[in-house]
C-alpha positions as CSV (number, residue, x, y, z in Angstrom):
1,X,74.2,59.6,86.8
2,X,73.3,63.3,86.4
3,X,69.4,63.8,85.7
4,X,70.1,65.5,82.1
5,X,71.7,62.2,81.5
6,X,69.1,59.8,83.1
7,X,66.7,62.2,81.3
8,X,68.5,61.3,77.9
9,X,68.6,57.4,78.4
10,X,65.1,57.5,79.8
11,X,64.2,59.0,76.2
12,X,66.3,56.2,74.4
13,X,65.0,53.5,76.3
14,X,61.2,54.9,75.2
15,X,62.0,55.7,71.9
16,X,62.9,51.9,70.9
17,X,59.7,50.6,73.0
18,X,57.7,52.7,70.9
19,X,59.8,51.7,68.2
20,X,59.6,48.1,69.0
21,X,56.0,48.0,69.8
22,X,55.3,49.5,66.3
23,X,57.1,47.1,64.6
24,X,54.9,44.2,66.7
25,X,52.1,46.0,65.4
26,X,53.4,46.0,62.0
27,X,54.6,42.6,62.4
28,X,50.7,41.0,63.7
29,X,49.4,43.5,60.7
30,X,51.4,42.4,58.0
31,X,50.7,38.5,58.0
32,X,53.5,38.2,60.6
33,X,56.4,37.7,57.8
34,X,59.9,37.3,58.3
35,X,60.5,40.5,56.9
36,X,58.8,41.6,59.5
37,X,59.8,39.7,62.4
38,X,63.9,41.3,61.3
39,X,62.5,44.8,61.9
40,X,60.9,43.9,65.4
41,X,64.5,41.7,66.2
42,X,66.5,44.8,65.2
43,X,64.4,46.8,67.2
44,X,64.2,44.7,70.3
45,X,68.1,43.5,70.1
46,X,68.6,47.3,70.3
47,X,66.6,47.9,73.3
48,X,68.2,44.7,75.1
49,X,72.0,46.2,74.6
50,X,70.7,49.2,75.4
51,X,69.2,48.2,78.8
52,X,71.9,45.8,79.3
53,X,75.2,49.0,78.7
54,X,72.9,50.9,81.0
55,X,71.3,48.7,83.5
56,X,73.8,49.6,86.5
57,X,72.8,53.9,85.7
58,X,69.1,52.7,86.3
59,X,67.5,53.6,89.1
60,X,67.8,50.7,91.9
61,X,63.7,50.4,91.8
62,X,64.0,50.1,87.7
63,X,66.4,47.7,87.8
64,X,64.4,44.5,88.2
65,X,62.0,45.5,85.5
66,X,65.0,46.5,83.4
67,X,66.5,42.9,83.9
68,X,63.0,41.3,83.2
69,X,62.8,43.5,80.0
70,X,66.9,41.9,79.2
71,X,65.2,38.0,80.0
72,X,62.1,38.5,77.6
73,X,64.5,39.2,75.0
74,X,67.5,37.1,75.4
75,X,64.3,34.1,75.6
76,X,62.7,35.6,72.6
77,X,65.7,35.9,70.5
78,X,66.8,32.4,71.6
79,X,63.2,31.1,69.8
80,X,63.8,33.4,66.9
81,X,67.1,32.0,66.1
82,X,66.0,28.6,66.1
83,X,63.1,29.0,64.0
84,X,65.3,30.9,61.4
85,X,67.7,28.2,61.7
86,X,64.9,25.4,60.9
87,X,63.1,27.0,58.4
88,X,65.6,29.6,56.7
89,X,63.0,32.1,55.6
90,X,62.6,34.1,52.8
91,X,61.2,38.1,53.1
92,X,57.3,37.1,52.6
93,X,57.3,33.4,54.6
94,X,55.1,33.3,57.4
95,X,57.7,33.5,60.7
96,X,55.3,32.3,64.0
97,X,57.0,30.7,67.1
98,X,55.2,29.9,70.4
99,X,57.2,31.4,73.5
100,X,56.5,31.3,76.9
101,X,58.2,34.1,78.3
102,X,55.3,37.1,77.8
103,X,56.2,40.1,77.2
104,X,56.6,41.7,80.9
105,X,54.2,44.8,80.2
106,X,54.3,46.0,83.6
107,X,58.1,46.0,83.7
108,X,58.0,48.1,80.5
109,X,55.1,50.7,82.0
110,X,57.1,51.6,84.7
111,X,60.1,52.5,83.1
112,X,58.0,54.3,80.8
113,X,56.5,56.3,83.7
114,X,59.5,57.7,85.7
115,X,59.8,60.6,86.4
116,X,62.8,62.3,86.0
């Protein structure tokens, strides 16, 4: 992959962490609703089929991070779909589920960081 195009996806792929981090913040801020949590799932099923159209274009040493970015979300969404499924929310319901698989921050800084 040419560096103008790395450069590009590099942007994309920190674009919807910022975007996707904002909405957590808006999500813990806002009584953590279900109208909520469907912004942060838009936001973070975005970023998952991003990383996952892009992961081979990666750099080798991002990959790993990339794939644990992928698992964090595939887990997530796998708890967000059951608890919709149980309790079939409405915009202003609280929408809390316990999950495991932490978010893998350090993953997320260094893909943040390269340097292109």
């Amino acid at each position: 992959m040419s560096s103008e195009k790395l450069s590009s996806l590099h942007r994309e792929i920190n674009s919807l962490l910022g975007l996707s981090a904002a909405a957590y913040r808006d999500y813990l801020e806002g009584g953590k609703t279900f109208r909520h949590a469907l912004i942060l799932r838009q936001h973070n099923d975005n970023l998952q089929q991003l990383l996952s159209t892009h992961l081979p274009e990666l750099p080798v040493h991002l990959q790993a991070d990339a794939n644990a970015l992928i698992d964090h979300y595939r887990a997530w969404t796998i708890k967000w779909e059951e608890l919709k499924q149980s309790r079939n929310p409405l915009p202003g319901d609280e929408f809390v589920f316990e999950n495991d698989h932490r978010f893998p921050r350090e993953a997320a800084n260094r893909i943040i960081q390269l340097v292109i």
